[in-house]
C-alpha positions in Angstrom: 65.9 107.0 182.9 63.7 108.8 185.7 64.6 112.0 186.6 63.6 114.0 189.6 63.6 117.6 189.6 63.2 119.8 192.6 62.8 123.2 192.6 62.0 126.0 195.2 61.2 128.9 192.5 64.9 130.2 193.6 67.1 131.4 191.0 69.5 128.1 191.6 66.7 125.9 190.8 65.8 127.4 187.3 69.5 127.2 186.3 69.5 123.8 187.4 65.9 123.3 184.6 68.1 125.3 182.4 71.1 122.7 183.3 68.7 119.8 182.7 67.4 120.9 179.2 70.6 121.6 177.9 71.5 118.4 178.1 71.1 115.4 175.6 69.6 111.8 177.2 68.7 108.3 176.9 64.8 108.1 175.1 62.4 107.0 177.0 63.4 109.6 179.7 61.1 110.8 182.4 61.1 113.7 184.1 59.1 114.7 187.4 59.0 118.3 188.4 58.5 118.2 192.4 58.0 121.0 194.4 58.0 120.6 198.5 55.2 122.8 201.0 56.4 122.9 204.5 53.3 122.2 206.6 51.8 123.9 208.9 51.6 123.5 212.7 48.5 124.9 214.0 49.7 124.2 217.7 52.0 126.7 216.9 49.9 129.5 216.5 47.8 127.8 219.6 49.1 131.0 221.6 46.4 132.9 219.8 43.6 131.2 218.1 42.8 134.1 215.6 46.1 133.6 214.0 45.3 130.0 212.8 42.8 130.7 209.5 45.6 133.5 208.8 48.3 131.0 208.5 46.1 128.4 206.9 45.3 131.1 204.1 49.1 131.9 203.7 49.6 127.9 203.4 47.2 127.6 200.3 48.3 130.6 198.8 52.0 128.8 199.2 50.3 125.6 197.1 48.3 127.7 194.5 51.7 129.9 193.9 53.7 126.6 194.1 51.5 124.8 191.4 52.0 127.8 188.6 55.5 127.6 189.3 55.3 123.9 189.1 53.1 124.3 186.0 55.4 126.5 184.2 58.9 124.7 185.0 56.7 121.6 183.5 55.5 123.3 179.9 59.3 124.5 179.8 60.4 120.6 180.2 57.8 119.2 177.7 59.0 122.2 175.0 62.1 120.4 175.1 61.5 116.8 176.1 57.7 116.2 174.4 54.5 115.8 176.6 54.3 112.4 177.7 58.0 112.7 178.8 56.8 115.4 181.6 54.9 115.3 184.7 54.8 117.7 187.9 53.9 117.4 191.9 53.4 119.2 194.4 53.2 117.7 198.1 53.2 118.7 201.6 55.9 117.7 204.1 59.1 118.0 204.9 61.6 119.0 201.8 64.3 116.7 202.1 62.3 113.6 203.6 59.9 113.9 201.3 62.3 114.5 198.0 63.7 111.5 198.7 60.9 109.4 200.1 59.9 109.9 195.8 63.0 109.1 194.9 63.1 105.4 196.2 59.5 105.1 195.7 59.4 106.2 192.4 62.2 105.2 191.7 64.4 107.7 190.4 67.8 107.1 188.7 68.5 110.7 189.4 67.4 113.7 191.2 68.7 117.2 190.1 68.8 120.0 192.6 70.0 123.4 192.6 72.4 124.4 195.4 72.0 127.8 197.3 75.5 127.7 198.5 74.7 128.3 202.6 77.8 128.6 204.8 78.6 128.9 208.4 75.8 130.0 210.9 73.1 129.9 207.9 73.6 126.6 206.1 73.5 125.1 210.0 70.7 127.1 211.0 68.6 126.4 207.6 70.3 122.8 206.7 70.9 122.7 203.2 68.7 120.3 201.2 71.1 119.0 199.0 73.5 117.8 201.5 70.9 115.7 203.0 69.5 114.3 199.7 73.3 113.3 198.5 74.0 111.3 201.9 71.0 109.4 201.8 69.7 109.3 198.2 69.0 106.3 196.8 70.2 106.9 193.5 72.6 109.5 191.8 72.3 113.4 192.7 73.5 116.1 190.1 73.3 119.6 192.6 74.1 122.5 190.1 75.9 124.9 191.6 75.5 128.4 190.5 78.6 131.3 191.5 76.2 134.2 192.5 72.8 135.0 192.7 71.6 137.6 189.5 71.2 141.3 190.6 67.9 142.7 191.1 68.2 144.3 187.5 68.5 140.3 186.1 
């Protein structure tokens, strides 16, 4: 069985690693750890040139940060699932497309996603993620839903 997981570093997406681990399946599983970068769009900081090596700084401090959380959320999957059974990604692009862009290319039996839970005016201003992947997935989707988000003193 190949498994994708995505996560955002969110508290949704750990508990759906925590979910994953839990769980008991086939041998011979794999497991891919993905993690999504928005790009950036230099024409939109066109308005002022100075502003362009700022924002390409804050996109490779968004990789480097993304690949120890990557990294981390991988060592905690091969703990559990041994080391050959484990591999992680991070790519550039847009979170959905490219989520499921792996997912038929890879191809994945599964992908497991944590859900934020956005209603009204937010989930249709920021889209939720998993909605799109479980209308156009091709294979099954496991979103983990989680009741609350921990407070601060979590």
């Amino acid at each position: 069985m190949n498994i994708i997981v995505a996560i955002d570093g969110s508290h949704f997406s750990r508990v759906a690693v925590d979910r994953l681990i839990e769980r008991p399946w086939p041998e011979g599983t794999r497991i891919r750890v993905v993690h999504v970068v928005e790009p950036f769009h230099p024409e939109y900081a066109a308005w002022h040139a100075n502003y362009v090596p700022l924002a390409l700084q804050a996109q490779k401090e968004l990789v480097d940060a993304a690949r120890i959380m990557v990294d981390e959320t991988v060592d905690q999957l091969k703990a559990r699932f041994g080391e050959e059974a484990v591999e992680g990604e991070i790519h550039e692009g847009y979170i959905k497309d490219r989520i499921l862009d792996l997912a038929e290319s890879w191809p994945a039996d599964l992908i497991v996603v944590g859900s934020h839970g956005r209603k009204g005016i937010t989930k249709f201003l920021l889209g939720s993620v998993s909605e799109a992947i479980m209308s156009h997935a091709p294979c099954s989707v496991e979103v983990v839903r989680v009741k609350d988000e921990p407070d601060e003193d979590d």
